[in-house]
C-alpha positions as CSV (number, residue, x, y, z in Angstrom):
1,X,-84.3,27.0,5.6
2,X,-82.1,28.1,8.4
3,X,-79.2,27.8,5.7
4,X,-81.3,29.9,3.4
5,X,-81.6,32.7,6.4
6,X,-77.7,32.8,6.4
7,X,-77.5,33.7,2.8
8,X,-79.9,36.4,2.7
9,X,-78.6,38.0,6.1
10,X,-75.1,38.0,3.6
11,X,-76.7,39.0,0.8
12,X,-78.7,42.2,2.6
13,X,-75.7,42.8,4.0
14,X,-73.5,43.1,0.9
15,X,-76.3,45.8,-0.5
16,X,-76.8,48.0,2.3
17,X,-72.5,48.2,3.4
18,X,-72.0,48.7,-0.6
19,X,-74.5,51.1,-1.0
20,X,-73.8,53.2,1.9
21,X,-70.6,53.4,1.0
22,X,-71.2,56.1,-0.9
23,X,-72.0,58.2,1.7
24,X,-68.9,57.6,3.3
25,X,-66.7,60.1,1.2
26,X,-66.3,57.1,-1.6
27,X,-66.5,58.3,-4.7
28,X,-68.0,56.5,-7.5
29,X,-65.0,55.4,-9.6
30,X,-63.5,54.7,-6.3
31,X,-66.4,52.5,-5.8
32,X,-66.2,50.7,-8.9
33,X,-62.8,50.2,-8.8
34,X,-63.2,48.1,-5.7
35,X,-65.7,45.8,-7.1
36,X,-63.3,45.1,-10.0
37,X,-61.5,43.4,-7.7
38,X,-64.6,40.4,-6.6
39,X,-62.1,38.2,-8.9
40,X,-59.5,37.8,-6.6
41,X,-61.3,37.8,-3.3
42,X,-63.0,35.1,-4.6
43,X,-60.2,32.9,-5.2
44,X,-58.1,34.1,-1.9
45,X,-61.4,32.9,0.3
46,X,-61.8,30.1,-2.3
47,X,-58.0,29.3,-1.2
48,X,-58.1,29.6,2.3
49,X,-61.9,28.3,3.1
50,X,-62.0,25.7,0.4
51,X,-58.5,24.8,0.2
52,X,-58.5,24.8,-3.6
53,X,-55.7,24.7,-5.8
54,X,-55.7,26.5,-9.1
55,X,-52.6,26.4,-12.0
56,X,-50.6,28.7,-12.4
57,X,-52.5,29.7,-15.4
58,X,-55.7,30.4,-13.6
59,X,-54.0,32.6,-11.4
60,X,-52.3,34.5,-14.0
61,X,-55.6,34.6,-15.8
62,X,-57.7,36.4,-13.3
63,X,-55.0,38.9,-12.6
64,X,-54.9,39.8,-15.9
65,X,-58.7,40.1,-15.9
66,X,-58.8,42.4,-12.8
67,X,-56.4,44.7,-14.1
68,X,-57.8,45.0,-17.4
69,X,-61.0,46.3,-15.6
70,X,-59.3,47.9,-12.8
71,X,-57.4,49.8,-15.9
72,X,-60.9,50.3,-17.8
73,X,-63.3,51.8,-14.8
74,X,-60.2,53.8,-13.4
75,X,-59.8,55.8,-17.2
76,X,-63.8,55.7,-17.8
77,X,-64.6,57.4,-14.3
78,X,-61.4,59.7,-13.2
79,X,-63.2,62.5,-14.4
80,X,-66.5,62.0,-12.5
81,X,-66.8,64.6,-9.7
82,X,-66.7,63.7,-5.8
83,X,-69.6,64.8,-4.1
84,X,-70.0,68.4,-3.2
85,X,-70.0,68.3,0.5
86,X,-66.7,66.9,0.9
87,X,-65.4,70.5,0.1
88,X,-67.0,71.7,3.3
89,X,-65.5,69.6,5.7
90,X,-62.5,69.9,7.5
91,X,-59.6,67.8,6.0
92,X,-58.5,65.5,8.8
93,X,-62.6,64.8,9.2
94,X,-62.9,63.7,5.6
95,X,-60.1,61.5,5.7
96,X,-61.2,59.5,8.4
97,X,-64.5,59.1,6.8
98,X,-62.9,58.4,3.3
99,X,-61.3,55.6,5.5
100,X,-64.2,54.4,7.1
101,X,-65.9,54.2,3.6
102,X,-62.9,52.1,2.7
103,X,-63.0,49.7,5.3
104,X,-67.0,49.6,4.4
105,X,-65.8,48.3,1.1
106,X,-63.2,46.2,1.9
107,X,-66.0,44.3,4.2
108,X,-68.7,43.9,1.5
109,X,-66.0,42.9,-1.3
110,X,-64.9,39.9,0.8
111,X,-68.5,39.4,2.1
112,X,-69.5,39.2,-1.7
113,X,-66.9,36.6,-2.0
114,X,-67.7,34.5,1.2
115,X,-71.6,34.4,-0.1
116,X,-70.5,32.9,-3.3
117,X,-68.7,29.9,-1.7
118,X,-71.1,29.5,0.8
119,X,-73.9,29.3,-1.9
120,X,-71.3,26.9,-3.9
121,X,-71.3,24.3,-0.9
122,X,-75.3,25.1,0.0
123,X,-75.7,23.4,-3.5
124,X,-73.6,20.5,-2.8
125,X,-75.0,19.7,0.0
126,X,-78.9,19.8,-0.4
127,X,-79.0,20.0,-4.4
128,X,-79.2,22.1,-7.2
129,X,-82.5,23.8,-7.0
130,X,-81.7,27.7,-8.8
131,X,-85.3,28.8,-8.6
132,X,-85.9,27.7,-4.7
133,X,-82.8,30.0,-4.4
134,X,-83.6,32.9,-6.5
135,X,-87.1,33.5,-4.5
136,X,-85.9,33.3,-0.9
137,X,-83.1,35.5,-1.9
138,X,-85.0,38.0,-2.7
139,X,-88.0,37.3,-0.5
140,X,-87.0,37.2,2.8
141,X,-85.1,40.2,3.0
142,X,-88.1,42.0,2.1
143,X,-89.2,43.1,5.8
144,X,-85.3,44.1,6.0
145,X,-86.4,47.5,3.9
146,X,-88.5,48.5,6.5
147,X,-85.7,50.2,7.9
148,X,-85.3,52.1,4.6
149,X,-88.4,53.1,4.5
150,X,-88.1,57.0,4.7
151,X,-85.6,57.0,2.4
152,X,-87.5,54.8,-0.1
153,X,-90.4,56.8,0.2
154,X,-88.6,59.9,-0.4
155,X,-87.6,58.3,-3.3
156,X,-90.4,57.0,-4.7
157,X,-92.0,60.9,-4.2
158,X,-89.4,62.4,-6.4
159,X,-89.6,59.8,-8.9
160,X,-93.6,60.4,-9.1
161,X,-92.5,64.3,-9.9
162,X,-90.4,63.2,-12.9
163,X,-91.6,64.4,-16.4
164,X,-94.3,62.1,-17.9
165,X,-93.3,59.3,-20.6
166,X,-95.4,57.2,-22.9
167,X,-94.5,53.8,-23.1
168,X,-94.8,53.1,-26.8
169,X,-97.0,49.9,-28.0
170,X,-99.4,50.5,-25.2
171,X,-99.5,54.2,-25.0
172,X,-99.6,53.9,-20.9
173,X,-98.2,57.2,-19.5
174,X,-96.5,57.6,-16.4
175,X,-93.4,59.4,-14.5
176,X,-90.2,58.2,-17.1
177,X,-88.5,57.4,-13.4
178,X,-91.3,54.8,-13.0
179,X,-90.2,53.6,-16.0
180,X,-87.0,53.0,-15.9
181,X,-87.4,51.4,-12.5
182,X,-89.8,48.9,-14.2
183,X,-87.1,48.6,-17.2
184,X,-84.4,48.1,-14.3
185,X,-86.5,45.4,-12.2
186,X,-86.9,43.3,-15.5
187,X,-83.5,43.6,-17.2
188,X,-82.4,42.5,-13.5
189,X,-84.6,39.4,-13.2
190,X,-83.5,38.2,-16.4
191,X,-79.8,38.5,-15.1
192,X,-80.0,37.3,-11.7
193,X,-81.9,34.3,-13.0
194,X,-79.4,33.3,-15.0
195,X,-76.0,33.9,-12.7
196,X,-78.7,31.7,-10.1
197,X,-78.4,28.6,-12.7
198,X,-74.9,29.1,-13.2
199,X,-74.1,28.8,-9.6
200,X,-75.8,25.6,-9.8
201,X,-73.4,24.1,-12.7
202,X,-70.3,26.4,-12.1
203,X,-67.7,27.3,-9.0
204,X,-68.3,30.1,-7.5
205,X,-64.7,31.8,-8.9
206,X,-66.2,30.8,-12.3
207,X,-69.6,32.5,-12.0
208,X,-67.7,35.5,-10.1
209,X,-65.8,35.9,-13.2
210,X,-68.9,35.8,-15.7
211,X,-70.4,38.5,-13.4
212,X,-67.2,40.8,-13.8
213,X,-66.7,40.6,-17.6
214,X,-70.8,41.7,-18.1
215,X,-70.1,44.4,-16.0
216,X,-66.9,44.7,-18.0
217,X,-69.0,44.7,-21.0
218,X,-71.8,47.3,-19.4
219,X,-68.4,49.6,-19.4
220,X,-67.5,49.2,-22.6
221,X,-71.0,49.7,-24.1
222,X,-71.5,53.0,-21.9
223,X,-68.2,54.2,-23.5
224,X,-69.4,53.5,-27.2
225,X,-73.4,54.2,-26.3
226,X,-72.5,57.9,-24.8
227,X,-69.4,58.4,-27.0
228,X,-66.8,58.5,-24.2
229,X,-63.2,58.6,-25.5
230,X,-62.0,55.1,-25.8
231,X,-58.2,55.8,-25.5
232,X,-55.2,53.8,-25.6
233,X,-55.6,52.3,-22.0
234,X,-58.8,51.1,-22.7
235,X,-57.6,49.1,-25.5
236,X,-55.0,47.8,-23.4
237,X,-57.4,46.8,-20.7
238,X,-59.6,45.2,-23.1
239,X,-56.6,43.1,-24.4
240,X,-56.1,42.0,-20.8
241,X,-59.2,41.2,-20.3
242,X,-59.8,39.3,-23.6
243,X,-56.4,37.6,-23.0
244,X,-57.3,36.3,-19.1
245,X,-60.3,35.2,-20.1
246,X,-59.0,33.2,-23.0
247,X,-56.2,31.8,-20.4
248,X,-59.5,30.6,-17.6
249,X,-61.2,29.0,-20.3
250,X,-58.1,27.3,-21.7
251,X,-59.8,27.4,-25.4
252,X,-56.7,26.0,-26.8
253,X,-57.2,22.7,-25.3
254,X,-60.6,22.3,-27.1
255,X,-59.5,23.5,-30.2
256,X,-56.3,21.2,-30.0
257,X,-57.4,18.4,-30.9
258,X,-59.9,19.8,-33.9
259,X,-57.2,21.5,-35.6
260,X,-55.4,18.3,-35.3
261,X,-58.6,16.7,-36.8
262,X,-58.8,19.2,-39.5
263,X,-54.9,18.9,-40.3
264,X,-55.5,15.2,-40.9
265,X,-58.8,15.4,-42.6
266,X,-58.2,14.1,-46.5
267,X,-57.6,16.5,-48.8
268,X,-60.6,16.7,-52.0
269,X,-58.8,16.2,-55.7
């Protein structure tokens, strides 16, 4: 339990520093640039706290990876403006609070990282249990929020002001923010359930990098859903990405031996 207590004190952390980032003069491509980069904190804390060893291949694989998202989020989200109040400040101020929010990042990217591993040698040691997990996870830092309160309330105020929506089937009306918070809370159980049973049967740089390609994939589905230009560099970022992941999951050594199968298989007269 005390193990458990750990975790969630990393885990709370991770969404409060990441979160409040924004606030620090980050601006959101910024932001999501710097999460594209979970890949290789991972394996650097993987490296120095595990003392792993990965191929040459592996590490040319998650480079690739990174930059193909790093390329992808940076062309997607240039054009998204910085807040407005960073035009009323004075310039030296700004900068040290753009560099504050950096640091901010820096800590919850490598924070992010050391939660992973730490989960990865939790299971080892006590057993795979994904569900056990999943509810003290998310259950213990409940009271945590209490500190949030005013600004969740606020929230939750303006979201109850939002125009009406029927939710069609049942016909139930209520505030469309409502409902995409309810759409949100379920879409995310389903996903955090299943990256909880991959921890259990996969390293944590393994599960860090199925994380990062469905965000990758979130990205490229905004681009097509809200017909965003797709240029040239997001076709080469998709190459690198496609490419990287190819390399981790060394496919060809699977399908080695069944083309040599097939190549030998008798031929029908």
């Amino acid at each position: 339990f005390r193990y458990y207590f750990i975790m969630v004190a990393m885990f709370f952390t991770v969404s409060v520093v990441n979160n409040y980032a924004l606030n620090l003069n980050i601006a959101m491509p910024l932001h999501m640039i710097f999460r594209s980069g979970s890949l290789i904190a991972s394996m650097a804390l993987g490296v120095i706290i595990l003392k792993k060893r990965y191929s040459v291949s592996k590490y040319t694989s998650i480079a690739l990876v990174s930059l193909g998202i790093f390329t992808c989020t940076f062309m997607s989200a240039k054009q998204v403006a910085s807040d407005s109040s960073l035009n009323e400040e004075d310039g030296l101020q700004a900068f040290l609070w753009w560099l504050l929010g950096i640091a901010a990042l820096t800590f919850a990217l490598l924070m992010s990282a050391r939660m992973g591993i730490f989960q990865e040698t939790l299971y080892k040691q006590f057993g795979k249990h994904s569900k056990e997990a999943l509810f003290y996870n998310h259950a213990l830092p409940l009271p945590g929020f209490l500190l949030l309160a005013p600004n969740i309330y606020h929230h939750a105020v303006l979201f109850s002001h939002s125009e009406p929506f029927q939710v069609p089937v049942i016909g139930l009306t209520l505030p469309i923010m409502w409902f995409y918070l309810l759409m949100n809370v379920v879409t995310q159980y389903v996903c955090i359930r299943g990256v909880f049973i991959l921890t259990t049967e996969c390293t944590s740089l393994t599960v860090t990098l199925v994380v990062t390609l469905r965000k990758f994939v979130s990205l490229i589905f905004s681009i097509l859903y809200f017909r965003n230009p797709f240029t040239a560099w997001h076709w080469l970022g998709t190459t690198f990405v496609f490419v990287g992941t190819v390399m981790y999951t060394e496919v060809w050594n699977s399908l080695g031996p069944f083309l040599a199968r097939w190549r030998k298989r008798p031929k029908e007269e």
